[in-house]
C-alpha positions in Angstrom: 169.2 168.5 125.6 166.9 166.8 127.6 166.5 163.9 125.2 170.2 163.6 125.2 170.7 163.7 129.3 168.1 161.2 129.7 170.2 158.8 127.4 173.7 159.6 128.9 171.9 158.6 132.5 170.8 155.3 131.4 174.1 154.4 129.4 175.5 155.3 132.3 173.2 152.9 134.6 173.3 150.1 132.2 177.4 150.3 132.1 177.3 150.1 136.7 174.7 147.2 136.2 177.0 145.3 133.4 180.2 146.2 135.6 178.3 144.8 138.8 177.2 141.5 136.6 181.0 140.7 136.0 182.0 137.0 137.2 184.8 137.3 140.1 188.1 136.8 139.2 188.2 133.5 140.8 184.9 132.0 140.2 184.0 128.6 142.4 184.2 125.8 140.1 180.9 124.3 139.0 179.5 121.4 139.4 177.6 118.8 137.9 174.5 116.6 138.7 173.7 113.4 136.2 170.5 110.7 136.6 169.0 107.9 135.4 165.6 107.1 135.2 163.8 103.8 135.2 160.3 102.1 136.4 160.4 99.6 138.8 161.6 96.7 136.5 165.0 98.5 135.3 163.5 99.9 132.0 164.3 103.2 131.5 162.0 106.3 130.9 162.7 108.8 128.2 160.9 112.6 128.1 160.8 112.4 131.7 161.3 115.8 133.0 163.5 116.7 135.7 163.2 120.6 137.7 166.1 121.2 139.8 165.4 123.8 142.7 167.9 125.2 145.2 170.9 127.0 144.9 170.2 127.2 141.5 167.2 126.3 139.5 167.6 124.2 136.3 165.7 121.8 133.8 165.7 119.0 131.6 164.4 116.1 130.0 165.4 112.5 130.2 166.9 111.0 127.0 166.0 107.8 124.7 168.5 105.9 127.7 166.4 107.5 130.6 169.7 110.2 131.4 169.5 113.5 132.4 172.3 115.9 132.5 172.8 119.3 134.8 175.7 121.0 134.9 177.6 124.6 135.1 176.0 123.9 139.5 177.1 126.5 142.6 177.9 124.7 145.8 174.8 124.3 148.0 171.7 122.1 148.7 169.0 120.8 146.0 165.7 119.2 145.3 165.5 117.2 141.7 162.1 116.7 141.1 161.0 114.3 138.6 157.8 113.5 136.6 156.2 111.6 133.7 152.7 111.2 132.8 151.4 107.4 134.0 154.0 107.8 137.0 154.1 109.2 140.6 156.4 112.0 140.2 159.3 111.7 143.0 162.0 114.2 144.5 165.1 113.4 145.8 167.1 116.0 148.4 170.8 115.8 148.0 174.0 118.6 148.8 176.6 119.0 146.1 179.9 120.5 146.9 182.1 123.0 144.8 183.3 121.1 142.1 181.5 117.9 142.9 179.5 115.8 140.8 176.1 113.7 141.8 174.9 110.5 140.3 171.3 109.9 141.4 169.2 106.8 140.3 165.9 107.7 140.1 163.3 104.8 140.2 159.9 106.5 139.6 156.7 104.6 140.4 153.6 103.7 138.0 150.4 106.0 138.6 147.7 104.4 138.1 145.4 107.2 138.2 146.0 111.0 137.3 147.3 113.3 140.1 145.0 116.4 139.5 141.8 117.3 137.3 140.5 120.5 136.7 136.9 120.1 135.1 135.5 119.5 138.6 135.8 123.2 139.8 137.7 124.9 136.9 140.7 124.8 139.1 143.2 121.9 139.5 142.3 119.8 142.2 144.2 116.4 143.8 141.8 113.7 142.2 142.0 111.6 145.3 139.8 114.3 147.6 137.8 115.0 144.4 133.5 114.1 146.0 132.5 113.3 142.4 133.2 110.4 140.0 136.0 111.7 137.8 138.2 110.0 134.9 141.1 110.7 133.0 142.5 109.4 129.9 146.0 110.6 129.5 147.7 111.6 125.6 150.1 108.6 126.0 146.8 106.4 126.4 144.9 108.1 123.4 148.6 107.6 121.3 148.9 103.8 122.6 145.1 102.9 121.3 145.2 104.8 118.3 141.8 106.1 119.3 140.6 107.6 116.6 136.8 107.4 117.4 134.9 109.2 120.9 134.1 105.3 122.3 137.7 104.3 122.0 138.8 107.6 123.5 136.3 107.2 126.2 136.5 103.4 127.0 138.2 102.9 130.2 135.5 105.8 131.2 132.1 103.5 133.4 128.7 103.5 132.1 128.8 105.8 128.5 127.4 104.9 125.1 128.4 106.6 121.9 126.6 106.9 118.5 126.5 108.8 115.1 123.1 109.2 113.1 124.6 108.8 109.7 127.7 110.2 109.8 127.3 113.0 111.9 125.2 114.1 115.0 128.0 112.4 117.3 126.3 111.8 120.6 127.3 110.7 124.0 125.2 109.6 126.6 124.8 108.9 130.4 122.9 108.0 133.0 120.3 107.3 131.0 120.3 110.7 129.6 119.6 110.6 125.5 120.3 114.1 124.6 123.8 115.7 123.5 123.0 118.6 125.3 122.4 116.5 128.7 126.5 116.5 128.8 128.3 120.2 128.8 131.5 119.5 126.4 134.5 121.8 127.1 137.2 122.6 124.7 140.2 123.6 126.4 138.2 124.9 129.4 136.1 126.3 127.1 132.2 125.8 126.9 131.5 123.8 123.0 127.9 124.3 122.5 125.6 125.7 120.3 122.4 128.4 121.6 120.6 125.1 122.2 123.2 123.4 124.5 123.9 120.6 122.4 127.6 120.0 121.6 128.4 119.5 118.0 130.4 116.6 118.6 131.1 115.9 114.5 133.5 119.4 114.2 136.1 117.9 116.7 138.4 115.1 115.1 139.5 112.7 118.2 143.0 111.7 116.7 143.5 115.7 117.7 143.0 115.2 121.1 145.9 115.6 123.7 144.0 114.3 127.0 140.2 113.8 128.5 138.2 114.3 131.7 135.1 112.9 132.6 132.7 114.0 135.5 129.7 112.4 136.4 127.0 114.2 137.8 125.3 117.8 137.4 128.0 120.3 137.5 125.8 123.4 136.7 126.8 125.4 140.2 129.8 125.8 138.2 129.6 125.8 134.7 125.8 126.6 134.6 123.3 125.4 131.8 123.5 121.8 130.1 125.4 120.0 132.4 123.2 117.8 133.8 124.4 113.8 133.5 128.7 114.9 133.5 130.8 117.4 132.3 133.6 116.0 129.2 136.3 118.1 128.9 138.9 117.5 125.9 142.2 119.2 125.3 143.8 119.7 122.3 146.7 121.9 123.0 150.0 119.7 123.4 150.7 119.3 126.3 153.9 121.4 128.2 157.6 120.5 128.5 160.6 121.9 129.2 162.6 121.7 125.9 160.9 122.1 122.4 159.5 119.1 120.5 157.3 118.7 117.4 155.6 115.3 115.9 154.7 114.5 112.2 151.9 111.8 111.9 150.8 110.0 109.0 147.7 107.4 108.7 145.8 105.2 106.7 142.8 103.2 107.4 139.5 101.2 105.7 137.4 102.9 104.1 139.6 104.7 102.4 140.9 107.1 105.3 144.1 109.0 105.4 145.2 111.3 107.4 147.7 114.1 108.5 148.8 115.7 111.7 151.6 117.7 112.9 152.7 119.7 116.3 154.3 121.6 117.6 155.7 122.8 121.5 158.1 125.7 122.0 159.0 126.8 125.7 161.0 129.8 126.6 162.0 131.1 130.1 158.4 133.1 131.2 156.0 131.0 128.6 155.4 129.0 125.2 154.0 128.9 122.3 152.1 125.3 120.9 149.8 124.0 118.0 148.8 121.0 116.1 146.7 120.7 112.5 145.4 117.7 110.9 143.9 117.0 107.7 142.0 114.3 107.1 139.6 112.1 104.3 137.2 109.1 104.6 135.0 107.1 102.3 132.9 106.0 105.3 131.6 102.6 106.0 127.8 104.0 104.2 127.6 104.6 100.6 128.2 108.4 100.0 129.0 109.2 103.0 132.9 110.4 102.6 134.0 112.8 105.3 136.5 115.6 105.0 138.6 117.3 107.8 140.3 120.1 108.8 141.3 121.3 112.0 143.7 123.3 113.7 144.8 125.0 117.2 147.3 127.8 118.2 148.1 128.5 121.6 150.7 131.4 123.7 151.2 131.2 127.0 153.5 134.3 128.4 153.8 135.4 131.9 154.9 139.4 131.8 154.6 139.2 135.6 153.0 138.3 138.6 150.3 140.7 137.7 149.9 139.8 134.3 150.2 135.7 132.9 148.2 136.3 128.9 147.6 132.7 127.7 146.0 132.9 123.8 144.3 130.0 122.2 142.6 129.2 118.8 141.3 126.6 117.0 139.2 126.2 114.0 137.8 123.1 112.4 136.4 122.5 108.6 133.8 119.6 107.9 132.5 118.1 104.7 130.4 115.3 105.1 127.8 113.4 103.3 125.0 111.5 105.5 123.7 108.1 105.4 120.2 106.8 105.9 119.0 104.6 108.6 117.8 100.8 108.6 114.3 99.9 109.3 113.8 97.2 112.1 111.7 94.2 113.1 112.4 92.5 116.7 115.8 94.6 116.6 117.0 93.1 113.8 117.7 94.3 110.1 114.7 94.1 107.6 115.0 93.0 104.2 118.8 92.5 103.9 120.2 95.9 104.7 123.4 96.1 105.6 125.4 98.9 107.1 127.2 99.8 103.9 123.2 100.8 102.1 122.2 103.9 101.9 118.7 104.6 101.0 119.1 108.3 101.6 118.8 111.1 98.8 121.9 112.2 96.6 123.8 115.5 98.0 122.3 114.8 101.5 125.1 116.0 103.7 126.8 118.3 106.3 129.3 121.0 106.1 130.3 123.1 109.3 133.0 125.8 109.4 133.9 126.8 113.4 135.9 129.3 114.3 136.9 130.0 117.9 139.1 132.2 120.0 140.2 132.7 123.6 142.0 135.4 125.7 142.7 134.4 129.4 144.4 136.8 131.6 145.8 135.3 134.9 146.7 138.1 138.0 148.4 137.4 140.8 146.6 139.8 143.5 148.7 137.9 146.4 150.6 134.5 146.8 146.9 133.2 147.6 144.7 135.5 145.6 144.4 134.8 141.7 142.2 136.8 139.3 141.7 135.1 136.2 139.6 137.0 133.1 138.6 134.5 130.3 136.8 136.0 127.0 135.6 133.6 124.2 134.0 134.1 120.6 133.4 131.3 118.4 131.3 131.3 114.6 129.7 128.4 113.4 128.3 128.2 109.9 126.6 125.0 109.5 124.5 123.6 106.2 122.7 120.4 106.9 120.4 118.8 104.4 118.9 115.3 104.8 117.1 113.3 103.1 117.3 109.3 105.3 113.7 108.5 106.9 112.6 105.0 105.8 110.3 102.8 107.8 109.3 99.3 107.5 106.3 98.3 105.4 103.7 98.4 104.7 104.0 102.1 105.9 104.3 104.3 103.3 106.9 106.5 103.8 109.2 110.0 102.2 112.4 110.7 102.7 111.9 113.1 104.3 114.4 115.7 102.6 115.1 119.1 104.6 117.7 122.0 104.0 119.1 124.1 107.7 121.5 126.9 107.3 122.5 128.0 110.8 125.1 130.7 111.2 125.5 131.0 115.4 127.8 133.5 117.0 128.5 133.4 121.0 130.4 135.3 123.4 131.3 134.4 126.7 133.1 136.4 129.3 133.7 134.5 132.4 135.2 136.0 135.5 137.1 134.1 138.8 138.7 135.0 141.9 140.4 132.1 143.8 141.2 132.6 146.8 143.6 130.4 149.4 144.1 130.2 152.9 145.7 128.1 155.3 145.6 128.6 159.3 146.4 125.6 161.2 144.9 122.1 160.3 142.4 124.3 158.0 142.4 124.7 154.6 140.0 126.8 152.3 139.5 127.4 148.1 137.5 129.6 147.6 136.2 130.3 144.2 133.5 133.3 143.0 133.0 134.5 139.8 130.6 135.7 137.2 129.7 135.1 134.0 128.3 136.9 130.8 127.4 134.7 127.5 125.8 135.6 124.4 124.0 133.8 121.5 122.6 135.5 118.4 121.6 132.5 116.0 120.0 132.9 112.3 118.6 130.2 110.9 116.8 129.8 107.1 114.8 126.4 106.3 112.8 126.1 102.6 109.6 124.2 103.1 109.2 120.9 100.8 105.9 119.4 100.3 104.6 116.6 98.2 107.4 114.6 97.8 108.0 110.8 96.5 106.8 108.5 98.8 108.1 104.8 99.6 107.6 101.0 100.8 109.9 99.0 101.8 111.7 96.7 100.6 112.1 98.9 97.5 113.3 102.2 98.7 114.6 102.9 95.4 111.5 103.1 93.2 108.6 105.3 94.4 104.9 104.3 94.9 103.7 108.0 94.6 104.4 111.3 93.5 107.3 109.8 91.5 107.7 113.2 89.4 108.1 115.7 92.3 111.2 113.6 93.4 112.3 112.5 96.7 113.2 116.5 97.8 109.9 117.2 96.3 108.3 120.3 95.9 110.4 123.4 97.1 108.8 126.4 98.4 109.6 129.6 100.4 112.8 129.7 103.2 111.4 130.4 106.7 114.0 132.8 108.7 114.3 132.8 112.4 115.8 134.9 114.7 116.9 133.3 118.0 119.0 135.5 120.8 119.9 134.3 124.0 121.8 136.4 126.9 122.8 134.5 130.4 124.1 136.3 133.4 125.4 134.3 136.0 127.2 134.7 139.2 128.5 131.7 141.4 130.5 130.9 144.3 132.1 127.9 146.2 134.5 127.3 149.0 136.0 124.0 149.5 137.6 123.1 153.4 139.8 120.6 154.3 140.3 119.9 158.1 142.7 117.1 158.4 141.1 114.4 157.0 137.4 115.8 156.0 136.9 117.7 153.0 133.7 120.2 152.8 132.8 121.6 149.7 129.7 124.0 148.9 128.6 125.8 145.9 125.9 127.6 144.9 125.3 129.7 141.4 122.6 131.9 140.1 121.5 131.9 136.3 119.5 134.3 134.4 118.9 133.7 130.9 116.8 135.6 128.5 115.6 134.0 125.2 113.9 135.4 122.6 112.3 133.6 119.1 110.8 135.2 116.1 110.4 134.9 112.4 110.8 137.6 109.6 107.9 136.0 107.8 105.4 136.5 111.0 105.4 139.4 113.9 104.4 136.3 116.3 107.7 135.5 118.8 108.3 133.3 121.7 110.3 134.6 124.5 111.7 133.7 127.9 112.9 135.3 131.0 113.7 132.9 133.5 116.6 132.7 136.2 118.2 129.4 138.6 119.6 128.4 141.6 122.1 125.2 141.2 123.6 124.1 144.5 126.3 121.5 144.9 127.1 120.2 148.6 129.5 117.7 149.0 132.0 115.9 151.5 134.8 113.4 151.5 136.6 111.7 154.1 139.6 110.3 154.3 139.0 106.8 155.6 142.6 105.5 155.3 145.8 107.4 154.5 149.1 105.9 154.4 152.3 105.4 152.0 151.1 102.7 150.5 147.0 103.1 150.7 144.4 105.8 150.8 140.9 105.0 151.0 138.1 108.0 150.9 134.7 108.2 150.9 133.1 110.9 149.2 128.8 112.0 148.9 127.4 114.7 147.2 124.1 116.5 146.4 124.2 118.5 142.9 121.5 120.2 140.9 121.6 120.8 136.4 119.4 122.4 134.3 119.0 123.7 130.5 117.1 125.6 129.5 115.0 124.6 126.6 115.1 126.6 123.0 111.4 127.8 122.5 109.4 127.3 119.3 107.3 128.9 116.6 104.5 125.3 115.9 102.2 126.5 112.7 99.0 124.5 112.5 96.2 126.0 109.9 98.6 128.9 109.5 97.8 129.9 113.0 101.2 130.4 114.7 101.5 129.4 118.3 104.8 130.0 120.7 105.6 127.0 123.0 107.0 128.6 125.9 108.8 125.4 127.8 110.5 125.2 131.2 113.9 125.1 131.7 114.8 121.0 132.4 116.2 120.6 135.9 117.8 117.3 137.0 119.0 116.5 140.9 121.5 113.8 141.8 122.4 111.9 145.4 125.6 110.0 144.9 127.8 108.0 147.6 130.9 106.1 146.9 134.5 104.9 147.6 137.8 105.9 146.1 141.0 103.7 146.4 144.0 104.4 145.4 147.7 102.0 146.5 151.1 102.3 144.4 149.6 100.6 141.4 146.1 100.1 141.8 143.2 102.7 142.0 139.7 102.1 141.7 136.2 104.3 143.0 132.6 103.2 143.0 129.5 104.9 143.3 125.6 104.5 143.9 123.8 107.2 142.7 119.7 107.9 142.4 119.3 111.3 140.1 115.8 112.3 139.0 114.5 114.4 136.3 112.3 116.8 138.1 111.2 119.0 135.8 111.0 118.1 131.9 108.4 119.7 130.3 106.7 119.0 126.8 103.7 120.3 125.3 101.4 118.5 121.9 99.0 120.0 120.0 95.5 119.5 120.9 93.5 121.2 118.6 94.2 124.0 115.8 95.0 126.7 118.9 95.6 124.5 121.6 98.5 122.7 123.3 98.7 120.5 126.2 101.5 120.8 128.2 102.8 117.8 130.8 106.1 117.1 133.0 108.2 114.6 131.8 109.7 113.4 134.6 112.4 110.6 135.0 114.3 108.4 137.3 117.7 106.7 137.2 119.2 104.9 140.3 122.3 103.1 139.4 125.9 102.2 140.2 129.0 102.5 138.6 132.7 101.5 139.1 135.7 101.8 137.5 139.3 100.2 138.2 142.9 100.7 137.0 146.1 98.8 138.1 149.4 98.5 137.0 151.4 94.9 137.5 154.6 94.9 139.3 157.3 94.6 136.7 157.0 95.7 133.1 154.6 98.2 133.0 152.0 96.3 132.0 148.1 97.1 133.0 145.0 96.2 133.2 141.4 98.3 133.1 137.8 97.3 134.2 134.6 99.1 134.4 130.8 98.4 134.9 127.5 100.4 135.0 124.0 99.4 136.3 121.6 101.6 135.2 117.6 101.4 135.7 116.3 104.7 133.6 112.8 104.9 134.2 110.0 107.0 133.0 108.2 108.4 136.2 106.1 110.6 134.4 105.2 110.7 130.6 102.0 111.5 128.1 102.0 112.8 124.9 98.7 113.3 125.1 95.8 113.6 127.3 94.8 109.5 127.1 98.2 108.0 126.6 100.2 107.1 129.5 103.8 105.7 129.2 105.1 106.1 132.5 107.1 103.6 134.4 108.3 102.3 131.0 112.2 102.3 130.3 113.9 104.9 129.0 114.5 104.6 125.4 118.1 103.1 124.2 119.0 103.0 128.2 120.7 99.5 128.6 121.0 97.8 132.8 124.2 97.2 132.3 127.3 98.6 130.2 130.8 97.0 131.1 134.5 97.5 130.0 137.8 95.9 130.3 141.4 95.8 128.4 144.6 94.9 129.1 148.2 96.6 127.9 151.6 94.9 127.7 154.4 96.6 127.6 156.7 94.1 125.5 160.5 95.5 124.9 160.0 97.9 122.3 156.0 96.8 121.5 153.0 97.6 123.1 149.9 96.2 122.9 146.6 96.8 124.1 143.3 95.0 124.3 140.2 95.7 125.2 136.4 94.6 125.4 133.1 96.6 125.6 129.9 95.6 126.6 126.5 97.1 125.8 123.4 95.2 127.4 119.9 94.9 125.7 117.8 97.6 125.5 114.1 99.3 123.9 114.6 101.0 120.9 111.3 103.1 121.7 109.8 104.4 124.6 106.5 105.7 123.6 104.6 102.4 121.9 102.9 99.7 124.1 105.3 97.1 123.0 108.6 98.3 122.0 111.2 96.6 120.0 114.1 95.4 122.5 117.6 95.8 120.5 120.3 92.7 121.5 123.0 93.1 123.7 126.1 93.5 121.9 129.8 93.5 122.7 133.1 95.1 120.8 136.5 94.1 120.8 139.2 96.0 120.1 143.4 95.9 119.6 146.2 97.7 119.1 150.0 97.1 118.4 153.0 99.6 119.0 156.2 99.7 118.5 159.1 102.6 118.5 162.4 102.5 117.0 163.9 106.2 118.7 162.0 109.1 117.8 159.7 106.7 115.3 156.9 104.6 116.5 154.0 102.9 115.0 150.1 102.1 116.2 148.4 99.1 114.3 144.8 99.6 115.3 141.5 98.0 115.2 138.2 98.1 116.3 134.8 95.7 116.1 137.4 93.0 115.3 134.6 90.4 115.3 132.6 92.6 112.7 129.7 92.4 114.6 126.5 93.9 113.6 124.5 96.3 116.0 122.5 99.4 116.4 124.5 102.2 118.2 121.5 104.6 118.2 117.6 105.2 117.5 116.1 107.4 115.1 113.3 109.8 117.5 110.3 108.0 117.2 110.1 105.3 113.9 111.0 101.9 114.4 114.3 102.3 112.7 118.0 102.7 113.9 121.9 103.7 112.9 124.2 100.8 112.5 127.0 100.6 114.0 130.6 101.5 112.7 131.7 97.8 111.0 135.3 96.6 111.3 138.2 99.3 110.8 141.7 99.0 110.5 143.9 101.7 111.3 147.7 102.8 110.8 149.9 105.5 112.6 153.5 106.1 111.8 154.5 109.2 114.6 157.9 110.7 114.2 158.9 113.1 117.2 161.6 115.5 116.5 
């Protein structure tokens, strides 16, 4: 009975709310609202989207003519807002009566920089009042270049050099900063690392990626360890609009690439669901050096309500990959013939990684101005590596120095932040605390080889010794360590604009606990350390106005990393090096500039390694242990500007860099300090051009890498040539299908992106590469 009562009650309920839901007998006639939307010259802007607010709240997106269409409208007053990425959005007020139609022409304006980042502070912030060197590259930019490598996704971005060692071991650097982990990588706001800090650049395929950040500087008072030189953040989620969309992309390239991608974006009224794959195979420009693909990422966004907005993300990624070996150099320059295409390195030597990663995010709305946000992460990563690619000039006699790693890595984070907003008067405050909780538990097995083949160059085909134990040579027992790792963190930082001056200050607290052993020994090596990272910084606006804004920004910032300790075995005596966490402090000062079309910031910066410490062996149970310090004061600039008709643009940047050594031995008698930092060019420099032809659009651009020393611990080093790449792309589109022609080292020139440690060899770089992109968007 009760069952039965309850049900009659809320039929009854749901028949007075239909009855009260019943249109009047005499409904007001609707009305109707129609624009057009161009640039500046009179071309017109397709996928723009339009959100109408008001009397009633509607959206759309602009057609292949620029229209958009609103109908089925109550009397009263509206906004129509629209946007498009590369232009300042714009809203226009207008009052419709009942009935009535509206024809708007919308003329939107290029933006030549993007309105908001959110790498900076985790948060979305206006990039104009941002205190640190910042750069975006939008999705329509990474689609227009057909980037399909990190350099060409990172171009327009001042003062960054990227290399692969053979096919894998991607690496970006800064600053004169040589280590991956010396930049913290984020995937989708999400920390990509492994327990040592390095990003594992080789498991994320760029022709994936829906956007980019780039901040220079320490930013470890809010993200913690590793990021030290800048902060990358890369999206791979499509990006949001109001109507659903998907894309099919299909490409072929030299050697031997082809590729596959599709996406996918479908919105409803309180959130969306979005993902993209690709599949993809290369030859490689190396012998043996093929490369296999797979990635994918899922994402749902749903807001339930203001208490609780669930956004679900995953992404996976599958790489096969063989390696190639290095070349051996004399005065920077190629010995004995060797080309790129040679590789001296040992058959099977190659790379497969298998990473798996998922994220929960949990938005609340506490207040209008008080947001609690919950974000939980796991990620897997099985990775095999073998290798098998040292050579070294004669006459020294060299192996090949095979080795087998099989890593399986599993890491939890759990990151909470409260934001909080307040406004009184000409006063303004963000402020952002939080806390964070992140796990590591790596297991690692590496079989010893000993005795192997040995070579001299120019023949490293034939061996001079041990020819019947074989390149790998002799195998012997798997070592198996044991490394865990547990950070707790807590952090805070409040940002506060009065008028004109921005403030912001930030402070976090780290402690990390690391812990090393091997099943074969009960010797361990463990840490328990904790740090304070501040970050104070100021801008001001110097000029504000309609048509220019100038502001000057400073800042003081403070990274570290910890580093991963070791198990050294000399005489079978174990020892644990027990290292110090690397901490790195940066000034910086500079100008931001931003008109209608043009926007440009420069800064001068002097950051200093303070802490780096190494230890060497000094006997059988002995290690000395130093500070390798470091110093780089530089300045870097980048500009952006869009030309008055035609959406055509241009791109420059430039980077002085003088990385020195302040203090470094390795050992007790040899002093290198004051010399250069190793592969740390004075100057890097950019530039490019896009036209915007009709249906076509092509791009251009030019990148510059200076001279520099291949090594940074002999008396006289080997000084590698300057070298500088050209690259070019052609669109075109024909409705929903367009085309990308792309190429890159057009001139084919030859040149060492990276060092090998410490021989007097390098990786050549990636030879010329032709690339094409047929897109359909549905």
């Amino acid at each position: 009975m009760r069952i039965l009562l309850n049900a009659l009650i809320l039929a009854l309920l749901f028949t007075l709310q239909a009855h009260s839901w019943q249109a009047p007998n005499d409904p007001a006639p609707a009305g109707t609202v129609t624009a057009t939307v161009t640039d500046s010259s009179g071309a017109s802007i397709r996928d723009a989207r339009a959100e109408l607010s008001g009397s009633a709240r509607r959206s759309a997106q602009s057609d292949e003519n620029g229209r958009v269409s609103l109908s089925a409208l109550p009397a009263g007053t509206y906004h129509l807002t629209v946007s498009q990425a590369g232009f300042s959005p714009r809203e226009v007020p207008f009052e419709l009566a009942a009935g009535g139609s509206k024809e708007l022409a919308i003329e939107l304006a290029l933006a030549p920089m993007a309105n908001f980042v959110e790498t900076v502070s985790k948060v979305k912030e206006e990039t104009l009042n941002v205190p640190f060197l910042v750069s975006t590259v939008s999705a329509q930019e990474l689609r227009d270049t057909g980037a399909g490598s990190f350099d060409e996704a990172l171009r327009t971005v001042a003062g960054l050099q990227h290399a692969t060692q053979g096919n894998v071991y991607t690496r970006i650097s800064t600053r004169g900063l040589r280590d991956t982990a010396d930049v913290l990588v984020l995937l989708d706001g999400v920390p990509f690392r492994q327990a040592n800090g390095s990003a594992d650049l080789t498991m994320i395929p760029v022709n994936m990626l829906q956007g980019a950040e780039f901040v220079k500087g320490p930013a470890s008072s809010v993200y913690g360890r590793s990021a030290i030189g800048g902060t990358a953040q890369f999206f791979t989620v499509p990006e949001a609009q109001p109507r659903p969309s998907a894309e099919l992309v299909f490409g072929v390239g030299s050697f031997s690439t082809f590729e596959g991608q599709g996406s996918f974006h479908v919105p409803w009224s309180r959130g969306r669901i979005a993902g993209a794959s690709s599949l993809a195979r290369s030859d490689g420009y190396q012998k043996k050096t093929g490369r296999d693909t797979n990635f994918g990422t899922l994402a749902v966004d749903h807001t339930f309500s203001k208490l609780l907005n669930v956004r679900l993300n995953y992404w996976g990624s599958d790489v096969e990959a063989g390696r190639g070996s290095i070349i051996p150099l004399r005065n920077g320059r190629p010995l004995y013939g060797i080309t790129p295409e040679d590789n001296f390195g040992i058959d099977g030597a190659g790379f497969s990684g298998q990473l798996h990663s998922f994220t929960g995010k949990v938005d609340t709305e506490l207040t209008p101005r008080l947001l609690l946000t919950n974000t939980f992460n796991f990620n897997r990563y099985d990775r095999f590596v073998t290798g098998g690619i040292t050579i070294l000039p004669a006459p020294t006699v060299s192996n090949k120095g095979w080795s087998e790693t099989n890593t399986r890595q599993d890491t939890w984070i759990h990151d909470t932040v409260l934001r909080w907003d307040a406004a009184k008067g000409r006063v303004k405050s963000s402020l952002l605390g939080g806390a964070t909780f992140e796990g590591n538990d790596q297991r690692q097995a590496s079989p010893t080889f000993t005795n192997p083949a040995t070579f001299t160059g120019p023949d490293y085909v034939n061996p001079v010794a041990n020819a019947a134990n074989g390149p790998k040579g002799i195998r012997g027992a798997a070592v198996t360590s044991l490394f865990n790792q547990t950070v707790q963190s807590a952090y805070l930082q409040d940002r506060v604009q009065v008028d004109r001056v921005g403030i912001t200050l930030g402070l976090r607290f780290d402690h990390f606990d690391q812990l090393l052993r091997r099943l074969d020994t009960p010797v361990q090596a463990g840490y328990d350390k904790w740090k304070l990272s501040p970050r104070v910084a100021a801008d001001v606006a110097l000029l504000r106005g309609e048509r220019l804004d100038v502001v000057a920004f400073g800042n003081f910032a403070q990274g570290f990393r910890p580093q991963v300790p070791a198990l050294s075995t000399q005489n079978n005596v174990i020892i644990p090096q027990l290292l110090r966490p690397e901490v790195t402090r940066n000034v910086e000062g500079g100008l931001r500039v931003r008109s209608g079309r043009l926007s440009g910031e420069a800064s001068y910066f002097n950051m200093r390694k303070i802490d780096g410490q190494r230890s060497f062996r000094s006997g059988p149970d002995d290690f000395t242990f130093v500070n390798a310090t470091s110093r780089v004061r530089g300045f870097e600039a980048e500009l952006r500007a869009r030309l008055p008709k035609g959406g055509h643009s241009v791109f420059a940047n430039y980077a002085h860099h003088n990385a020195r050594h302040i203090e470094f031995r390795t050992t007790l008698t040899t002093d290198f300090s004051g010399y250069r930092v190793r592969m740390s060019p004075a100057n890097i420099a950019g530039g490019g051009v896009t036209l915007q032809l009709a249906r076509f659009t092509w791009t251009n651009s030019a990148a510059y890498v200076g001279s520099r020393p291949l090594r940074d611990n002999v008396v006289n080093p080997q000084w590698l040539p300057s070298y500088t790449l050209l690259t070019s792309s052609l669109g075109v589109r024909f409705g929903n299908v367009s085309a990308v022609v792309s190429a890159t080292n057009l001139a084919d020139r030859f040149y060492i992106a990276d060092d090998f440690s410490s021989q007097d060899a390098g990786c050549p770089g990636v030879p010329r590469s032709i690339t094409l992109r047929v897109r359909y968007r549905f």
